[in-house]
C-alpha positions as CSV (number, residue, x, y, z in Angstrom):
1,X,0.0,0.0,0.0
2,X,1.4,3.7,-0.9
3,X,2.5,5.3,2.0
4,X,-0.3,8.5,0.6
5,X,-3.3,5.9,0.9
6,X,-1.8,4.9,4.1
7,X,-1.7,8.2,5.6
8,X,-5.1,8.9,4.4
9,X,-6.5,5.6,5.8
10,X,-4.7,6.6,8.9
11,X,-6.1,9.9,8.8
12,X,-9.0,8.5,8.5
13,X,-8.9,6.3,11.0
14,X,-8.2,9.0,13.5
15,X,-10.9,11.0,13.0
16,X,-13.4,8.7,13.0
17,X,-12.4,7.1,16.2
18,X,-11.5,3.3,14.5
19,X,-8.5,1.6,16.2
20,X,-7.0,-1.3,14.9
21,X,-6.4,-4.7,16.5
22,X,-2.7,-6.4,15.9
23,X,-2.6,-10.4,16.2
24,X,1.3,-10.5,17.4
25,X,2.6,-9.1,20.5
26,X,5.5,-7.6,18.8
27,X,3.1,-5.0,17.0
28,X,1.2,-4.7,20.4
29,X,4.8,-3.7,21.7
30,X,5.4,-1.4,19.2
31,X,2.3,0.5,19.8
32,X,3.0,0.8,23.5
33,X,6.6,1.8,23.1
34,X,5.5,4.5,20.2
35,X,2.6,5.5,23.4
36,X,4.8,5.8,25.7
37,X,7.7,7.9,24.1
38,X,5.2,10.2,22.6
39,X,3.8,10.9,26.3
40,X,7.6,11.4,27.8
41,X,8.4,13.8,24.9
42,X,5.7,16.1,25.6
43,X,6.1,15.5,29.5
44,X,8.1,18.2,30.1
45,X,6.4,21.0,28.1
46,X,3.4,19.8,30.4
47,X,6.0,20.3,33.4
48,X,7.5,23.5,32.2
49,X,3.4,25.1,31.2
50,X,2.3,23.7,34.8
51,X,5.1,25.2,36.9
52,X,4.3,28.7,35.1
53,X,0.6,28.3,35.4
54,X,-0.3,26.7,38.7
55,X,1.4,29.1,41.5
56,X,-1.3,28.4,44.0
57,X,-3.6,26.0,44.7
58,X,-6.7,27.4,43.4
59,X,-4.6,27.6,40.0
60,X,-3.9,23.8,40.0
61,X,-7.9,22.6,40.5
62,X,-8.7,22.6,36.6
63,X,-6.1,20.2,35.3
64,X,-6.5,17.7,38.6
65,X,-10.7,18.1,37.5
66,X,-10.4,17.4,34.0
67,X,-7.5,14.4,34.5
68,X,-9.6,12.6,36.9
69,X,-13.3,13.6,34.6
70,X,-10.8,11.9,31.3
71,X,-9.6,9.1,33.9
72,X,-12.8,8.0,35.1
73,X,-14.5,7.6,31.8
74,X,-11.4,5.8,30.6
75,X,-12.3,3.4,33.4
76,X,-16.0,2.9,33.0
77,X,-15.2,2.5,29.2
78,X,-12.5,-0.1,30.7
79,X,-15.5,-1.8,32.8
80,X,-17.8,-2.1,29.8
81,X,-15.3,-4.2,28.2
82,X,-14.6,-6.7,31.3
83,X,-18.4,-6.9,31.5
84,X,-18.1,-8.1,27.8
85,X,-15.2,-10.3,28.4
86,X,-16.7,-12.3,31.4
87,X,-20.4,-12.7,29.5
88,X,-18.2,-13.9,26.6
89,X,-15.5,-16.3,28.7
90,X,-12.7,-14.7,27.5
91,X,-9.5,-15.7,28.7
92,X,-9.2,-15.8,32.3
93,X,-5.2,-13.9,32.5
94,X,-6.9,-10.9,30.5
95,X,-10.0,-10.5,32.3
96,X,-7.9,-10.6,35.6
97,X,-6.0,-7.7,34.0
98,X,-8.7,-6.0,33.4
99,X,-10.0,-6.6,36.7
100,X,-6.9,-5.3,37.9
101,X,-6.5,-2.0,35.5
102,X,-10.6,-1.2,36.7
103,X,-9.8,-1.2,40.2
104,X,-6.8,0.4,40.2
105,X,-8.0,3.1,37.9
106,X,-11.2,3.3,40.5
107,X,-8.6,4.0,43.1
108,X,-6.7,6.8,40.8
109,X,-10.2,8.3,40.5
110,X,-10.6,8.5,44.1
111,X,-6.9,9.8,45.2
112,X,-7.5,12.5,42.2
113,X,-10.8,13.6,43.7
114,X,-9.0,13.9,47.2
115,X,-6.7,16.4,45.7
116,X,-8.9,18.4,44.3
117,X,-10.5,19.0,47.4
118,X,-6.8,19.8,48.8
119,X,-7.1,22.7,46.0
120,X,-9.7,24.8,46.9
121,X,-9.9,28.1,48.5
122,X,-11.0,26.4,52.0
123,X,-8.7,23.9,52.6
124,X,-5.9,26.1,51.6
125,X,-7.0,28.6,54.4
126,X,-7.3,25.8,57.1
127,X,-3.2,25.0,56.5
């Protein structure tokens, strides 16, 4: 395939919300390694635009909001699809990990929540 109609497909792809599923772990790798280095290399623009922005903690509420707002969603999306991989007996090892990313993003919910209440105007005046 041209790399054009593959960039378009890809475009495509993109704005339409498809995702595609890869059969080997090595392309499953790939993906996560490409994930992950794209996060790290715009870590510390987020680091450098955060420590400018967020000088008190008022200033820091919106982010920890809307991280924990994305995050939760993530993780009821994440809890449709073990509900869908029990009722279908999918394999046991990735409906334990699921199990596992659910509760633990539950809990990331939860600790996110608790720092946003550490933000407001209140609990800053009570230190």
């Amino acid at each position: 395939m041209s790399l054009a109609r593959r960039s378009l497909m890809e475009a495509a792809a993109e704005r339409f919300g498809w995702r595609r599923a890869y059969g080997e772990t090595t392309r499953v790798d790939g993906l996560l390694a490409e994930q992950t280095a794209a996060a790290y290399a715009e870590a510390a623009g987020h680091a450098r635009l955060a420590t400018a922005k967020n000088s008190t903690d008022l200033h820091l509420q919106p982010g920890v909001l809307d991280v924990r707002g994305r995050i939760l969603a993530d993780v009821l999306y994440l809890e449709g699809a073990l509900t869908g991989a029990r009722n279908r007996g999918l394999a046991p090892e990735l409906i334990a990990r699921l199990e596992d990313a659910v509760d633990h993003g539950h809990e990331l919910t939860v600790l996110l929540a608790a720092a946003a209440h550490c933000t407001t105007i209140t609990s800053a005046e009570s230190r």
